[in-house]
C-alpha positions in Angstrom: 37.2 32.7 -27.1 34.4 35.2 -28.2 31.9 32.1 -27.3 33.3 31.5 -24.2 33.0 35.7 -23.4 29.3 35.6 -24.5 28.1 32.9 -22.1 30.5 35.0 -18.9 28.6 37.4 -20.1 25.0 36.2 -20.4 25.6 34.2 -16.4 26.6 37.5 -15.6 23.2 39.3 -17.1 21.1 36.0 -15.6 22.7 36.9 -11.8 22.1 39.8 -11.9 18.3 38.4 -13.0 18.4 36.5 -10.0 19.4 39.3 -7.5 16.1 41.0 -8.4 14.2 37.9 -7.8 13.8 36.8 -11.5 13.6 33.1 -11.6 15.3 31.9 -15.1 13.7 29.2 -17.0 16.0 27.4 -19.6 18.3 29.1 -21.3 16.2 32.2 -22.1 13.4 32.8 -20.4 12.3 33.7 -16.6 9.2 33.9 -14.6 8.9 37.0 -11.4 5.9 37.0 -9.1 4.3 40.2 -9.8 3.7 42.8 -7.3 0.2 42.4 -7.7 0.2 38.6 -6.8 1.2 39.3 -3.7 -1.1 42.3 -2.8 -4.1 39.9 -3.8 -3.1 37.1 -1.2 -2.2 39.7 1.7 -4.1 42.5 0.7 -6.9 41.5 -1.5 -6.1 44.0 -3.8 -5.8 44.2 -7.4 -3.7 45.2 -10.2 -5.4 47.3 -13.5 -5.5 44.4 -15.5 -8.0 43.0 -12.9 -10.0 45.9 -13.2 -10.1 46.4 -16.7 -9.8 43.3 -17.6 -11.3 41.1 -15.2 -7.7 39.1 -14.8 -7.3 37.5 -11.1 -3.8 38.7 -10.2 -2.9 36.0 -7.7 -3.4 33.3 -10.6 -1.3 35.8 -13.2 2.0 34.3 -14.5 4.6 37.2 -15.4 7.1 35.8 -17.5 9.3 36.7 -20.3 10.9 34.3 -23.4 13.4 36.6 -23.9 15.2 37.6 -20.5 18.2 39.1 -21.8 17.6 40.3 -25.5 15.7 43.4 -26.5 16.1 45.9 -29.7 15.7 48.6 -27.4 17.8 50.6 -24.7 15.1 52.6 -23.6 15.5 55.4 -21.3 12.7 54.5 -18.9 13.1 51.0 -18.6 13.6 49.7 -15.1 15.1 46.7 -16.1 18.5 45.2 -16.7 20.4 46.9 -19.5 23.8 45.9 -20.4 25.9 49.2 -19.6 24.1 49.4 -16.4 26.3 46.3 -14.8 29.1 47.7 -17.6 29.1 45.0 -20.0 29.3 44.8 -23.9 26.4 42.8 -24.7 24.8 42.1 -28.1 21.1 42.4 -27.3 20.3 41.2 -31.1 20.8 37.3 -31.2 19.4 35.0 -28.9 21.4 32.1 -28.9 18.8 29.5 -28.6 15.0 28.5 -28.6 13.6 26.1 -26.3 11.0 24.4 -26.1 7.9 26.2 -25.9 6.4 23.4 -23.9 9.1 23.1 -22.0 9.0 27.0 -20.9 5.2 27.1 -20.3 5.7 24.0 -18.1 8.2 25.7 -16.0 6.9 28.4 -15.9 3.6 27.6 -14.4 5.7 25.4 -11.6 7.8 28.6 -10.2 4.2 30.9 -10.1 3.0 27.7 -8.1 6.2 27.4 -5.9 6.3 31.0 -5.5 2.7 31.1 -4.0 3.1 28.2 -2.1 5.4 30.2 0.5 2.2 32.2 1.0 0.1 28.6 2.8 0.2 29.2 6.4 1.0 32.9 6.8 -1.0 34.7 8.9 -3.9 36.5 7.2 -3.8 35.1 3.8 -6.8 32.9 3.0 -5.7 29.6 2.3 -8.3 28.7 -0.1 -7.2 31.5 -1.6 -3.6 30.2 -2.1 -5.0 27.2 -3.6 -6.8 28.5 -6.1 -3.6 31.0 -6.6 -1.6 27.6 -7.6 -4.6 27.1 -10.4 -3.3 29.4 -12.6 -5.8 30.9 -15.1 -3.4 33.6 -17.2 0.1 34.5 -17.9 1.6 38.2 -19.5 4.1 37.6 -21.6 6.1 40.9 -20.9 8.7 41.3 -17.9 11.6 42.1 -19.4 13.4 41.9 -22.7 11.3 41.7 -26.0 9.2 38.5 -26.1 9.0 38.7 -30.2 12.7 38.2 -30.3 11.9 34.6 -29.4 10.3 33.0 -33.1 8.8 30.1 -30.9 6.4 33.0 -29.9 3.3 31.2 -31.5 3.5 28.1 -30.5 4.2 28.9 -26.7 0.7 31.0 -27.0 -0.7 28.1 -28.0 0.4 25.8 -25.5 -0.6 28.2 -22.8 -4.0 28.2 -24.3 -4.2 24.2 -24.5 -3.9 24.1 -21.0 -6.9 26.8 -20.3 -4.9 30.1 -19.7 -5.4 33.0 -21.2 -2.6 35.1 -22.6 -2.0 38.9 -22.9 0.9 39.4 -25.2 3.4 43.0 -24.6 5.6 43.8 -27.3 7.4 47.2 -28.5 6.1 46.3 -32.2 9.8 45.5 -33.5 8.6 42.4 -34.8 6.0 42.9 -37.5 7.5 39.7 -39.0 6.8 37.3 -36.3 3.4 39.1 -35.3 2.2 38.3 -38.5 3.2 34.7 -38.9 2.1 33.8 -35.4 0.7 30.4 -35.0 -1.9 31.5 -32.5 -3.0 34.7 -31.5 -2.9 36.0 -27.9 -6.1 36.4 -25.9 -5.0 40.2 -25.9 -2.1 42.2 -27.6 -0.1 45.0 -26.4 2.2 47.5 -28.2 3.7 49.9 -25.6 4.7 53.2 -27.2 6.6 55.6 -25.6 7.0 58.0 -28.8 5.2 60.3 -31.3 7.3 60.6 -33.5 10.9 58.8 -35.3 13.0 62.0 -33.2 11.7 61.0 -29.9 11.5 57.5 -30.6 15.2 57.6 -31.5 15.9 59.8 -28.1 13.3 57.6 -25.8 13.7 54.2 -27.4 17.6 54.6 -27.9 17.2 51.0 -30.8 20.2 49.0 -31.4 19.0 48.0 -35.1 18.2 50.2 -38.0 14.9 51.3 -39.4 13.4 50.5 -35.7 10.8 53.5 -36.4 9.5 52.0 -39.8 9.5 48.5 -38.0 7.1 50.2 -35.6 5.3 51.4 -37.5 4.8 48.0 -40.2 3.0 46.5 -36.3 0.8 49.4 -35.9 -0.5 49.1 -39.5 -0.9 45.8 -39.1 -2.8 45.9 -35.8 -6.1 46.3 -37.3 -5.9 42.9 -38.7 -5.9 41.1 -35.1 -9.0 39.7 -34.3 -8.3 39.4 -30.7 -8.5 42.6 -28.7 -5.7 45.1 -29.1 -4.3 48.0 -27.2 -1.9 50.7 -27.1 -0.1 51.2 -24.3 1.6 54.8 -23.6 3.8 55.3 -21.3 4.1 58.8 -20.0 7.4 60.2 -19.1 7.1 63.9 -17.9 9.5 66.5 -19.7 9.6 64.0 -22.6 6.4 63.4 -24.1 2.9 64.6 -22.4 3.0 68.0 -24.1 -0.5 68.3 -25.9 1.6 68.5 -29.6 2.6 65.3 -27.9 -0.9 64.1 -27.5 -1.5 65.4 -31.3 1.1 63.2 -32.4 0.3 60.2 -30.4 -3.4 60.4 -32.0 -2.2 60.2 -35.5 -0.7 57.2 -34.5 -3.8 55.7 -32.9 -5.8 56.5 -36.1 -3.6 54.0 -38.1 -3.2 51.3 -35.3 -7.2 51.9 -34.6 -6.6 49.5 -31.2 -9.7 48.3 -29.3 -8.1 49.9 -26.2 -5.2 53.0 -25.2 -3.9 52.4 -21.8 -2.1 56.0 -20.9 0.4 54.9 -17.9 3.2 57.0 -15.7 6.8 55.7 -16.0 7.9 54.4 -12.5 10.9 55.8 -11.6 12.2 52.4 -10.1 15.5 50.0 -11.0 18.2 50.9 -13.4 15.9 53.7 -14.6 17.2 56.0 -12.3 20.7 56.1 -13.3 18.6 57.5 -16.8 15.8 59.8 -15.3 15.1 62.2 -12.7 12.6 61.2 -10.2 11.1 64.1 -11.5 10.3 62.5 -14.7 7.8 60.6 -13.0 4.0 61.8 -13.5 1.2 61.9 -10.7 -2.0 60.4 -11.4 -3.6 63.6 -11.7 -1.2 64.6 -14.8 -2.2 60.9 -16.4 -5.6 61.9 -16.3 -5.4 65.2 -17.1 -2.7 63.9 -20.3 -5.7 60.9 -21.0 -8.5 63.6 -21.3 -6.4 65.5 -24.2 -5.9 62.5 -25.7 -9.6 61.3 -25.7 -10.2 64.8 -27.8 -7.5 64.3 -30.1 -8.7 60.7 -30.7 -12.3 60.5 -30.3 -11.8 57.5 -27.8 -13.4 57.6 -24.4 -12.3 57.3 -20.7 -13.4 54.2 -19.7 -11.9 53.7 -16.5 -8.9 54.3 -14.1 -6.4 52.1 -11.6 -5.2 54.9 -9.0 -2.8 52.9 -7.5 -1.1 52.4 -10.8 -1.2 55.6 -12.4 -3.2 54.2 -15.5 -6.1 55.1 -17.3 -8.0 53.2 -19.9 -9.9 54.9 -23.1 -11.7 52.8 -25.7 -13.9 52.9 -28.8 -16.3 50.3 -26.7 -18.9 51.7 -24.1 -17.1 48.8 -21.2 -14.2 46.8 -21.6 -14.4 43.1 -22.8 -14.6 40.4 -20.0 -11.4 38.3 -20.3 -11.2 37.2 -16.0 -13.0 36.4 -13.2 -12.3 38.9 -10.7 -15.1 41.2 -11.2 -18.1 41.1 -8.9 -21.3 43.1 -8.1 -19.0 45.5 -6.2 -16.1 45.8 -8.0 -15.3 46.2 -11.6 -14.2 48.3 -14.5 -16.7 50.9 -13.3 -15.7 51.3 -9.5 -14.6 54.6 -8.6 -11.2 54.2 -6.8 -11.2 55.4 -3.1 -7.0 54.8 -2.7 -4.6 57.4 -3.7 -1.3 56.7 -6.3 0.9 56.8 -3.2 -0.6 53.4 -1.8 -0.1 51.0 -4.9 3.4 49.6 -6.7 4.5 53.1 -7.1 5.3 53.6 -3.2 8.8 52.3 -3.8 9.3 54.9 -6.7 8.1 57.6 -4.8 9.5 56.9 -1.2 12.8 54.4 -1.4 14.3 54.7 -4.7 18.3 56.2 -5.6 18.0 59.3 -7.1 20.0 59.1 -10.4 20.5 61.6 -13.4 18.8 62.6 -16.9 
């Protein structure tokens, strides 16, 4: 009976994937076309990775190997929790682990279907397209926590047998499978939203004990990576941009010492707005303004920004690593953006979003 509850429960949690355009692969992972993969085709405009980083967004698979199991209930998250389609739902236990093969397979063919619907529409560059269905790199983030799935390794390493590079986003509740991964990813991510166990605990709302100290156990260990690493904040106003904030936040940086902070606005979009006040969501102004205390608390500089997506990037290196190809001689990590934080993904947030509550 209680196995028979669980799968109700997980088609349930995998419908309501659907609804939102999520395509699921297997029996725990999914693939969604990114915003960004579709400005590039119509648009010819790119997400912050692609400045930063150099990734081409139209040839960027977004996929997740854990769709419907994260450690976390986090306040800001605009994806799919449980008690927001009011169902009791053990986020701990995946039930299975497919083949990593198998995933990176699939997942490749649903960013190629999905930017095949783009050949012959009016405006998008067809060679374009094409090279769109070439994929060249994939982000392991999306939704859920991708270290919940203990295939992690090996599906890194198939992605980089077939020539794509891989950026890796975790919350840093794994310590034990980041350490024991088979291959490491061409960059790695830890998103923090917290300075300290009290917010963490308010922000993060875990499902397991001694979340905080696994946290912590990753960001210790991140100096050991020899691939690129970064710490990603995300900046939730009334919660944790106050400059004892900021204080907080670099005494964390000084044990993770990353190659790279990212300091990013929540987007008040999705289920996150039955959570948060549309208020809680910064401008771009306030992430820059937040960035520039944090680059005197930390002694890392601002390298560069992304507008559009309310990000800016600090580092300890004078220009960011090359990873892509979508830098040229007149745009790159050092371009000065001429848009405003109104015309990018967080037009929806600001424009045609449900209010909710705090």
């Amino acid at each position: 009976m209680q196995s028979s509850l669980r799968i109700d429960t997980l088609s349930r949690i995998f419908s309501e994937l659907q609804k939102e355009k999520y395509h699921i692969i297997g029996s725990h992972s999914a693939y969604k076309k990114c915003h960004w993969t579709h400005e590039a085709l119509v648009s010819n405009r790119s997400c912050y990775k692609g400045k930063f980083y150099g990734i081409e967004s139209h040839r960027c698979v977004q996929m997740t190997p854990s769709a419907a199991w994260c450690w976390f209930r986090c306040i800001h998250c605009w994806r799919l929790e449980p008690e927001d389609i009011g169902l009791d739902w053990d986020d701990t236990k995946m039930p299975a682990y497919d083949d990593p093969e198998y995933i990176v397979e699939r997942s490749i063919e649903e960013h190629r279907k999905a930017v095949s619907g783009y050949l012959g529409r009016e405006g998008v560059n067809v060679e374009k397209v094409r090279d769109a269905m070439k994929p060249a790199h994939v982000a392991i983030s999306l939704t859920g926590e991708p270290t919940l799935y203990e295939k992690l390794g090996e599906l890194i390493k198939e992605y980089h047998k077939r020539g794509l590079t891989t950026f890796l986003v975790t919350s840093g509740i794994r310590p034990d499978i980041l350490a024991s991964l088979e291959e490491e990813p061409t960059q790695l991510f830890v998103s923090l939203q917290a300075p300290n166990e009290i917010k963490h605990k308010m922000i993060n709302r875990p499902v397991v004990a001694n979340s905080w100290q696994l946290v912590m156990r990753t960001l210790e260990m991140l100096p050991s990576f020899s691939s690129p690493t970064v710490i990603r904040l995300t900046m939730i106003k009334g919660y944790n941009m106050s400059e004892e904030d900021a204080k907080e936040f670099a005494n964390l940086i000084k044990i993770a010492m990353p190659t790279y902070i990212e300091v990013k606005a929540y987007m008040h979009v999705g289920p996150s707005t039955y959570r948060l006040s549309r208020d809680a969501m910064p401008k771009h102004k306030e992430i820059k303004e937040f960035a520039k205390i944090l680059a005197n608390y930390t002694g890392y500089n601002i390298l560069s920004e992304h507008v559009p997506s309310r990000i800016v990037l600090l580092s300890i290196l004078d220009r960011p690593i090359k990873i892509g190809n979508a830098w040229n001689e007149k745009w790159n990590w050092a371009t000065i953006d001429m848009e405003d934080d109104m015309s990018g993904e967080y037009k929806e947030a600001e424009l045609g979003c449900t209010e909710g509550s705090i």
